[in-house]
Each structure stands twice: as structure tokens, then as C-alpha cells.
C-alpha positions as CSV (number, residue, x, y, z in Angstrom):
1,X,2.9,-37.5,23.0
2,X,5.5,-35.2,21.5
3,X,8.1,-36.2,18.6
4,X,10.8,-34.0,20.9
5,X,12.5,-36.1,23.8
6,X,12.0,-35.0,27.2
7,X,15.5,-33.3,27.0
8,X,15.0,-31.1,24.6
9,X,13.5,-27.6,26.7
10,X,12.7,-24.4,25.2
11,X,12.4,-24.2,21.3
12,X,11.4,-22.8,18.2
13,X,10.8,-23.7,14.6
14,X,10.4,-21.8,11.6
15,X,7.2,-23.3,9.4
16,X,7.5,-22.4,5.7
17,X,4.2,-21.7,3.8
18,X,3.4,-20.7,0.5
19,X,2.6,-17.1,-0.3
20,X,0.3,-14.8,0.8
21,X,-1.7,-12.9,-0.8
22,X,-4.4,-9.9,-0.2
23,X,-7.7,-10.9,0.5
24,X,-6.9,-14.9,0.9
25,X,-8.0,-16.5,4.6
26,X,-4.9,-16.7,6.2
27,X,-6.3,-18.3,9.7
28,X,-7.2,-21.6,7.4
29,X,-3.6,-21.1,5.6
30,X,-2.1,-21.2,9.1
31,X,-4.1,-23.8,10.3
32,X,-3.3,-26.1,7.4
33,X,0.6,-25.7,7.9
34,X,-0.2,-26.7,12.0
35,X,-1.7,-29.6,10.5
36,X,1.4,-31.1,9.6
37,X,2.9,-30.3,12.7
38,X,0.0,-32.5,14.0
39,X,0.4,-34.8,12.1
40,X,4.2,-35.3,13.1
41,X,3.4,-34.8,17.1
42,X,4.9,-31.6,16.9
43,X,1.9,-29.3,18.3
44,X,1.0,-29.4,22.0
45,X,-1.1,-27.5,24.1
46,X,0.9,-25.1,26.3
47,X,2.6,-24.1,22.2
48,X,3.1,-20.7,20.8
49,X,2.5,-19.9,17.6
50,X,3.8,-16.8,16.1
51,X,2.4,-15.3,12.8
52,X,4.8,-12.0,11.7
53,X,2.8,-9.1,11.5
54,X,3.8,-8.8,7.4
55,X,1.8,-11.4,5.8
56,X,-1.4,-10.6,8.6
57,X,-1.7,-7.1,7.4
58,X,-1.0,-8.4,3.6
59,X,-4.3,-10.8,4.3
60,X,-6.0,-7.9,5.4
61,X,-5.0,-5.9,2.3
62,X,-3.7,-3.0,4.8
63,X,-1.6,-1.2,1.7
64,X,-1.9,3.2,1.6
65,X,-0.1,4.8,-0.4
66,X,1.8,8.1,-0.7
67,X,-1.5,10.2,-2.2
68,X,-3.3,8.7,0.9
69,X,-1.2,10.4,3.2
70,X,-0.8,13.4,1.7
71,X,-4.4,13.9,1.7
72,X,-5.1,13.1,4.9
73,X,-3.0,15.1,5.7
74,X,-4.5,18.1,3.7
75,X,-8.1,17.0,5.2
76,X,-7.3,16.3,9.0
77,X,-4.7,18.7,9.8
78,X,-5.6,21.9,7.5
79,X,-2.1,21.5,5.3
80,X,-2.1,23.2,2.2
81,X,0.4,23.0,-1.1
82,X,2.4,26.0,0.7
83,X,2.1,25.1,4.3
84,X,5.2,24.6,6.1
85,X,5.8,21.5,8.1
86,X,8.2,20.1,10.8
87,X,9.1,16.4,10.9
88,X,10.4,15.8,14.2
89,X,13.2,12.8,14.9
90,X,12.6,10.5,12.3
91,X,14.6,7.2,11.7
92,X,16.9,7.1,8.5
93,X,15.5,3.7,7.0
94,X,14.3,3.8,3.0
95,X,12.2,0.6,4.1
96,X,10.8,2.2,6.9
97,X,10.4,6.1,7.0
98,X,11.7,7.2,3.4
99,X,7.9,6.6,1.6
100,X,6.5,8.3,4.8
101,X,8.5,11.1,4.1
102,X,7.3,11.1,0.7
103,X,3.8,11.4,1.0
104,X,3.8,14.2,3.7
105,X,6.3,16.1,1.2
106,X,3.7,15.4,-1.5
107,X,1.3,17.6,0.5
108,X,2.8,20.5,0.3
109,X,4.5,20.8,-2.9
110,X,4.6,24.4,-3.5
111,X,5.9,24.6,0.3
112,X,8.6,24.1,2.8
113,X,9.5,21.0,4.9
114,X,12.1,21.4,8.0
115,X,13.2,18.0,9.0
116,X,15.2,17.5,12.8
117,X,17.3,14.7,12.8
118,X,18.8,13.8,16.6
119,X,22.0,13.3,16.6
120,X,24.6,11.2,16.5
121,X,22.1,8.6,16.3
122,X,18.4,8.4,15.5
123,X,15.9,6.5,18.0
124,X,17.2,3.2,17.0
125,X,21.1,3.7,16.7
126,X,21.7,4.5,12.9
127,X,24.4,6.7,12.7
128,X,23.6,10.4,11.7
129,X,27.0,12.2,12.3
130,X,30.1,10.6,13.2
131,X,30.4,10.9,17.8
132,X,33.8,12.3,17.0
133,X,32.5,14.7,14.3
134,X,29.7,16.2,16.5
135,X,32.6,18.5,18.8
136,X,33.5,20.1,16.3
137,X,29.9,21.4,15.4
138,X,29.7,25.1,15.7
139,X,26.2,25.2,17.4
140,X,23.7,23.3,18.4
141,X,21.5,24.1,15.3
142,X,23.5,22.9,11.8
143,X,22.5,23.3,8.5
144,X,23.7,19.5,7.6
145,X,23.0,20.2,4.1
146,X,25.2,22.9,3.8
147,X,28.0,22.5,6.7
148,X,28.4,18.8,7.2
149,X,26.7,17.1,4.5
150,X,29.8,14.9,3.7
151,X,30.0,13.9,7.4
152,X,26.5,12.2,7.4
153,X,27.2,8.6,5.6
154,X,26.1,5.8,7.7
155,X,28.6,3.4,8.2
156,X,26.8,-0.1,7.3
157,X,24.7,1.1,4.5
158,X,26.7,3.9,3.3
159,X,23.5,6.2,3.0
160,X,24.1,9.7,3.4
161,X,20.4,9.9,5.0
162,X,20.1,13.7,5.3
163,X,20.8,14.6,1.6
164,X,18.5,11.6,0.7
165,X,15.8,12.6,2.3
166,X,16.4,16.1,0.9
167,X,16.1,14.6,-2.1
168,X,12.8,13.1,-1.6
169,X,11.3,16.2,-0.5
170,X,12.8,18.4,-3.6
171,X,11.4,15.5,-5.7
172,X,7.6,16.4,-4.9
173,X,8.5,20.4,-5.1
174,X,9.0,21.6,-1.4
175,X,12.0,23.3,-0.3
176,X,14.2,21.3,2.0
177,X,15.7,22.5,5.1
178,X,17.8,19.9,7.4
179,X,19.2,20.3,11.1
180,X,20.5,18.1,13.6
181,X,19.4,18.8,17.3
182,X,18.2,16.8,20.1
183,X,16.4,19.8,21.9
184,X,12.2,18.9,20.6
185,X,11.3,22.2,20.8
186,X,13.7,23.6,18.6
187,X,11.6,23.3,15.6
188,X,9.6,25.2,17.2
189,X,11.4,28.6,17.1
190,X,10.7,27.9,12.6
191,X,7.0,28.5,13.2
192,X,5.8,25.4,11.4
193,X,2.2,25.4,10.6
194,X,2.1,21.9,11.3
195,X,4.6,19.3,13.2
196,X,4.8,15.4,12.6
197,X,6.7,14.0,15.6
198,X,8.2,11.1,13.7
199,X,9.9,9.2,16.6
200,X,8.4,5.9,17.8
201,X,8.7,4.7,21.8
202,X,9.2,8.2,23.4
203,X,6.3,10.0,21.2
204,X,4.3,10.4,23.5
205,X,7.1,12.8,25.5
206,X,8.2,14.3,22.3
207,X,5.1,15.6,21.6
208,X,4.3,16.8,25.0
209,X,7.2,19.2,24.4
210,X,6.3,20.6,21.4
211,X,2.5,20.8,21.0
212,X,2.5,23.2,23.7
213,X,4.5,25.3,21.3
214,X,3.1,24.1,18.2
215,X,-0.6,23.7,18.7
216,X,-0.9,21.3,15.2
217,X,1.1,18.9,16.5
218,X,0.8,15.2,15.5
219,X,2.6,12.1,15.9
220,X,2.6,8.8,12.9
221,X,0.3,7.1,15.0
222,X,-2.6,9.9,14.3
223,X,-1.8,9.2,10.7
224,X,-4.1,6.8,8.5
225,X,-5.9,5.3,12.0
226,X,-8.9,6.4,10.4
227,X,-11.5,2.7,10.7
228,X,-14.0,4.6,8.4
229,X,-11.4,3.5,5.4
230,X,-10.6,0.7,4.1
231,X,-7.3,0.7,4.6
232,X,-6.5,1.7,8.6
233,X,-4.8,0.6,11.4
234,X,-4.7,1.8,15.4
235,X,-0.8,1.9,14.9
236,X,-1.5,4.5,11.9
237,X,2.1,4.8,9.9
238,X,3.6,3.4,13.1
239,X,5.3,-0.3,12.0
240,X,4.5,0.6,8.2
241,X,7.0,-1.0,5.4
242,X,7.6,-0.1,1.9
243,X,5.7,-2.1,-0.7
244,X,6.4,-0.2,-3.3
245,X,7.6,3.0,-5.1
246,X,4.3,4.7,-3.7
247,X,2.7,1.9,-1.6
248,X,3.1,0.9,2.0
249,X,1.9,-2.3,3.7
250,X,0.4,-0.6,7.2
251,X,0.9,-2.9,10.8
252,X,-1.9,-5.3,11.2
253,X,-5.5,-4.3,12.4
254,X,-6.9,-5.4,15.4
255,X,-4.6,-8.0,16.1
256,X,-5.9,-9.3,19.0
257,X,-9.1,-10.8,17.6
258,X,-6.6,-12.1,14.8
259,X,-4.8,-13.7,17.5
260,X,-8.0,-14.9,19.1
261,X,-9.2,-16.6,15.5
262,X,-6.2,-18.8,14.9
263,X,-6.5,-19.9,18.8
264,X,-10.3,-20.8,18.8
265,X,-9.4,-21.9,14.8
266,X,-6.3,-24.7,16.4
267,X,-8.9,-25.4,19.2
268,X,-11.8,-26.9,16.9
269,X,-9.2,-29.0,14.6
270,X,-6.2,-30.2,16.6
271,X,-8.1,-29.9,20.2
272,X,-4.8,-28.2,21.0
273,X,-4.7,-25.2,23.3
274,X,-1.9,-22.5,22.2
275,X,-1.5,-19.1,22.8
276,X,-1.1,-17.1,19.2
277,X,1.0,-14.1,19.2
278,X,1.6,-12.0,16.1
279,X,5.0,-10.4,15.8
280,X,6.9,-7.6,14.5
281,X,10.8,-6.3,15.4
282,X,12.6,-8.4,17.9
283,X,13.6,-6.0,20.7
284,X,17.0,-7.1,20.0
285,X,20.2,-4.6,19.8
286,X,23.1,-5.4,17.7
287,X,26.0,-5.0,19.8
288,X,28.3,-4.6,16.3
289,X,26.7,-1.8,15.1
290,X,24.7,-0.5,18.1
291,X,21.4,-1.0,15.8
292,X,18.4,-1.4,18.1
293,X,16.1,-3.5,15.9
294,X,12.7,-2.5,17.3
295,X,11.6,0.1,14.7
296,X,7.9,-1.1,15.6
297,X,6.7,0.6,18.2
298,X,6.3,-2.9,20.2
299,X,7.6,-6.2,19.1
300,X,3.8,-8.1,19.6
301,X,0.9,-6.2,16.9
302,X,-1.3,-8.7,19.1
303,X,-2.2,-12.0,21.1
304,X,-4.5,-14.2,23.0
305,X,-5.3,-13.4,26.8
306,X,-2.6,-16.1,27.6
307,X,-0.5,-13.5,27.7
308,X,-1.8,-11.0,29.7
309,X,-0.1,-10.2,32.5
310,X,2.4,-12.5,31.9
311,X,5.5,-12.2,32.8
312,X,8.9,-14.9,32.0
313,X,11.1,-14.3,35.6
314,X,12.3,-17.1,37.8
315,X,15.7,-17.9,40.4
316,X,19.0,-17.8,39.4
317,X,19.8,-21.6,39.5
318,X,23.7,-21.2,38.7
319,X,23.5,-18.5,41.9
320,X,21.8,-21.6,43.5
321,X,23.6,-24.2,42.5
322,X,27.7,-22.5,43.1
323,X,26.0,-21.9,46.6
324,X,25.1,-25.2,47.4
325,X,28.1,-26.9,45.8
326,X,30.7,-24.8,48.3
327,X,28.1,-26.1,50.9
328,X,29.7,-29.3,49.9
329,X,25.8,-30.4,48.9
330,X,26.2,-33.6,45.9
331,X,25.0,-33.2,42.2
332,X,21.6,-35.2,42.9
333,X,21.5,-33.0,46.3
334,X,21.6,-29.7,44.0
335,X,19.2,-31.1,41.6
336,X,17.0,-31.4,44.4
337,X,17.2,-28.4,45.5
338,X,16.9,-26.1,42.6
339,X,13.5,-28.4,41.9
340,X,12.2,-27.2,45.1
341,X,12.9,-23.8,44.3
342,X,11.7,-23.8,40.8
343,X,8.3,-24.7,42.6
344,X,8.2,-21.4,45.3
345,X,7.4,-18.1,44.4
346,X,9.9,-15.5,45.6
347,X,9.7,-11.8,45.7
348,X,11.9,-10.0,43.3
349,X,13.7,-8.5,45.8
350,X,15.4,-11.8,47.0
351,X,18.6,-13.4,46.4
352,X,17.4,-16.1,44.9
353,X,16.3,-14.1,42.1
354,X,19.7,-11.5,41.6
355,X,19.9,-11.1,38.0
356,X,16.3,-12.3,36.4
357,X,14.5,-9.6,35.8
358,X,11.2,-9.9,34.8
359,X,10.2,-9.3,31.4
360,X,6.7,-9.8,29.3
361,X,6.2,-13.0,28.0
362,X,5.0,-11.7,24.1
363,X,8.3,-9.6,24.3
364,X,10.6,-12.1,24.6
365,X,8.9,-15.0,22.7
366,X,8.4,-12.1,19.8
367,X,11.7,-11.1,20.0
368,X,12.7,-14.8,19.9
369,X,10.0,-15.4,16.9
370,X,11.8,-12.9,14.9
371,X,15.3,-13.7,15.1
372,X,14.5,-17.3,13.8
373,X,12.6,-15.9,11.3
374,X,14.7,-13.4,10.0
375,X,13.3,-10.4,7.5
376,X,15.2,-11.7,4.4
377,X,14.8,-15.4,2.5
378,X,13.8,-17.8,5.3
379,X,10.4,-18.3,3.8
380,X,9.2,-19.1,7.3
381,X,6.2,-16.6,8.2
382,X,5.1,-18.6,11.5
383,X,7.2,-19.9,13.9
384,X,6.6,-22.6,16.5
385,X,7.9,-21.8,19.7
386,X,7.5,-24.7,22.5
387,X,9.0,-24.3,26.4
388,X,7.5,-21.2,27.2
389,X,3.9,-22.3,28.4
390,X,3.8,-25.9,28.2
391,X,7.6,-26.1,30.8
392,X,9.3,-28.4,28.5
């Protein structure tokens, strides 16, 4: 029987655990930490438990570094030291895109790389140009380094992101041209000999648009996916973080059998049944600064079949509940009656449902998974999330 009293509903805890390392078994490292929840009558079957993608690709010793890309990209794609490449809509993040950038400048250092920034944001809501700033541009193609260079600091971080990344490229020996447009097939009209759409969840349409134009045409994802080395993932550079000053930690590898591990792992010791769910970036969108977290390209790397198909939706019980109190129904009356519904299944086109729209189940328990964990000192690589299966 659980420690939690039956009043308690939905949860989640953060479990600390010591530090992970490359190479060490981290299913028996997770297990071990599940033991004291156990132990303390914390684990139940019906649990989640959420392992954040970072320390499952650092077990994995998933690490490539900036030589690794640049030649792949010399050995894949036909680049050469004076090729000259496009990098289409990439995010201004030094953790996330800045070492990227590096290693695909490093390929060409005796050529020229044309980066298009959209604009006044990126995919994810970082700040390119100021909204009021972007009137008085004088087309729709700008030289930022040279006509508004002092117009691009981001307001939080207080990065001026185009003349950094200029930097990096200049650093390896390629020239370094920057524009801001949010037409794809505008770095087209350059004649690239090669184009890296850099975007993450419309990459697909972004490179529909251009590789019709541009027939070397590439998106992260086709970058460092290659299972013949040792270091590889099916995301590629997609969900990749700095490790290093040349090294990044790539998303997690088949993180579905992962997933499944841990489960059958939990199973065998605690004769618990969870679902396991490995996380990345909450879908989650700062309302402050308009910063859309997600700079994964989904927020689950992987999970157990629990969650197939899955979706969290239900009725609107304070919809239910107003109703029946202006029907002059009593409190144990309403309670009653929003038990009965809870029990039906309802299309989602009925009242009863207004407002709940269905969402996937590893979204919004990964989502959840990484808020409580955080990405700075928490210390808290798993989290424990009860409510979701198990109906607390």
C-alpha cells in the first residue's frame, strides 16, 4: 500500500542519484535508486518513471565531436575545403546549435558559409531582430552583419547571435555571410553547393522547399545517424548539447528498448509494473519571454508500449459541476454525478468535453518530468510521476 494518502492525486518527484558516467549500467543505477522508493512504499504499479534523455545518452557514451561532423560532412555530402554551404533557420543557442555550427564551418575552411536566420524570432522564440526594428528593414534580404548588426542582441541573454555565429565561422577560415528572411528558398538564389536545413519540427517542409532548388539538401537529422559508428543516433545532431569546446553529447539511441530494459529491469525486482519514458524539452512556452522550450524535436527520446496510442483527455467537471449546481443539484448530488461521467466515454465533439483537448500521454508527463527537473542544479535525473496510469 502506498506511503501517499488517498487524497493526494497526480504527482511527481524528483530522485537524486549520483553521477553518471560513460560506459557505467545505468538500468541497475536506476533500479537501485527505485529501490528506495520501494522500500518507502513509494513505487506502484500504474507509476511513471522518467529518465532525462542526458545521462541515457552519457551511459551510452553518445559524444561526436566537431572533426566528426565536419568529416561526415566531407564523406556523405561531397563538401570540400572551398565548398559553399547554406545553413537554413537555425536556433541562436551556444548550448544547442553554436558547436553544430562549428563543425560544419570546420569543413570548409578555405570556403564560404551563408547562414538565414528567420526573423524576428527563430523556431523557438529567441529574439533575432527587435518586431519594431523589422519595418524599417529596407528589403526582405539584409546583410545583418553589415546593416543591423547592433539591432540583433537578444534581450534575456544579451547575445548578439548573428555576429557570434560570424565569429565561429571566421574562427575555422570560411568567409561569413549573414541574412535574415523567412522565405526557405531564398538561399537558394546564392547557389550553395550544399544546404543544411537547421530548423527542427517543420524540417521536413523546409526542406521540401528548398531541395527542389538545391538538389544537396540535408536536414541535422541526416547528420551523424550513421549505426556503423560508434557514436550515432536516429535523431542525428537533432537534440544534441554541448559537452565541451569540441564535443557534443548526441540524443539517446534507440530509446525505446532503453525504455523497455528499465520496465522488464523494475518488473523482476519490485514486481511493480510502470511505464518508463525517457525525456527531453518540456513542450512548455514561457509566456515572459515568449521562449518555446522544445528545442528537441519531441519532448519523449523513447518509452514503453504503455504509451502507445495513449492519449490524457477527459470531461470538463467544473463545466459539469456549475451546470448541475444552477440545476439546484446538492454537493454529494454533483459528486455523484461527475463519478458517473468520469466512467463514460464521450466523443470529443460533446459538451461535456468543451475545453479538454486531447493530448499524448509521453507529452505531457515529459513535459511535466522536465519542469520538476529542471536543466540546472536539481541533481534529480529521474523523476517519479504517479496519477497518470495508476488514477490516484
Amino acid at each position: 500500500m502506498s506511503i501517499l494518502p488517498d487524497y493526494i492525486g497526480p504527482c511527481a518527484f524528483g530522485l537524486k542519484m549520483g553521477v553518471i558516467t560513460p560506459g557505467c549500467d545505468l538500468v541497475d543505477m536506476v533500479a537501485e535508486t527505485l529501490k528506495k522508493c520501494d522500500q518507502d512504499s513509494l513505487l506502484e504499479d500504474g507509476d511513471v518513471v522518467c529518465i532525462t534523455e542526458s545521462i541515457v545518452a552519457r551511459a551510452q557514451d553518445n559524444f561526436v565531436t566537431t572533426d566528426d561532423i565536419a568529416n561526415e560532412l566531407r564523406k556523405n555530402y561531397g563538401v570540400k575545403e572551398d565548398s559553399k554551404l547554406g545553413i537554413l533557420f537555425p536556433i541562436t543557442s551556444r548550448n544547442r546549435f553554436a558547436l553544430i555550427l562549428k563543425g560544419i564551418a570546420r569543413s570548409v575552411p578555405k570556403g564560404e558559409i551563408l547562414v538565414q536566420f528567420s526573423y524576428p524570432c527563430d523556431e523557438v522564440g529567441n529574439q533575432i531582430i527587435a518586431p519594431e526594428d523589422v519595418d524599417s528593414a529596407e528589403s526582405e534580404k539584409i546583410d545583418v552583419c553589415v546593416n543591423i548588426e547592433g539591432k540583433c542582441v537578444h534581450p534575456i541573454t544579451n547575445m548578439n547571435y548573428p555576429a557570434y555565429y560570424k565569429e565561429i565561422i571566421e574562427n575555422e577560415g570560411a568567409r561569413a555571410k549573414i541574412y535574415l528572411s523567412n522565405e526557405p528558398q531564398m538561399i537558394a538564389g546564392f547557389n550553395p553547393d550544399c544546404v543544411i536545413v537547421s530548423n527542427i519540427h517543420e524540417r521536413k517542409n523546409t526542406w521540401k522547399m528548398v531541395h527542389k532548388h538545391v538538389p544537396t539538401c540535408i536536414t541535422l537529422q541526416d547528420i551523424c545517424n550513421d549505426t556503423s559508428l560508434p557514436a550515432w543516433s536516429e535523431w542525428g545532431l537533432l537534440g544534441s548539447n554541448m559537452s565541451s569546446d569540441n564535443m557534443l553529447n548526441l540524443a539517446p539511441r534507440n530509446g525505446d528498448e532503453f525504455a523497455q530494459e528499465v520496465q522488464n529491469v523494475i518488473k523482476e525486482k519490485f514486481h511493480r509494473h510502470v511505464e518508463v519514458l525517457i525525456y527531453g524539452d518540456g513542450a512548455y512556452r514561457d509566456p515572459t519571454s515568449g521562449i518555446y522550450e522544445l528545442a528537441d524535436p519531441q519532448p519523449s527520446f523513447g518509452n514503453t508500449m504503455g504509451f502507445k496510442g495513449r492519449m490524457r483527455e477527459g470531461v470538463k467537471y467544473k463545466f459539469l459541476a456549475d451546470m448541475a449546481h444552477s440545476e439546484g443539484k446538492s454537493v454529494s448530488e454533483i459528486e455523484e454525478m461527475l463519478t458517473a461521467h468520469r466512467q463514460k466515454s464521450y466523443e470529443q465533439t460533446e459538451m461535456v468535453t468543451e475545453g479538454t483537448t486531447p493530448r499524448k500521454m509521453e507529452d505531457i508527463i515529459a513535459s511535466l518530468a522536465d519542469l520538476v527537473s529542471g536543466s540546472a542544479d536539481a541533481g534529480t535525473p529521474v523523476i517519479l510521476v504517479k496519477g497518470f496510469f495508476n488514477d490516484r
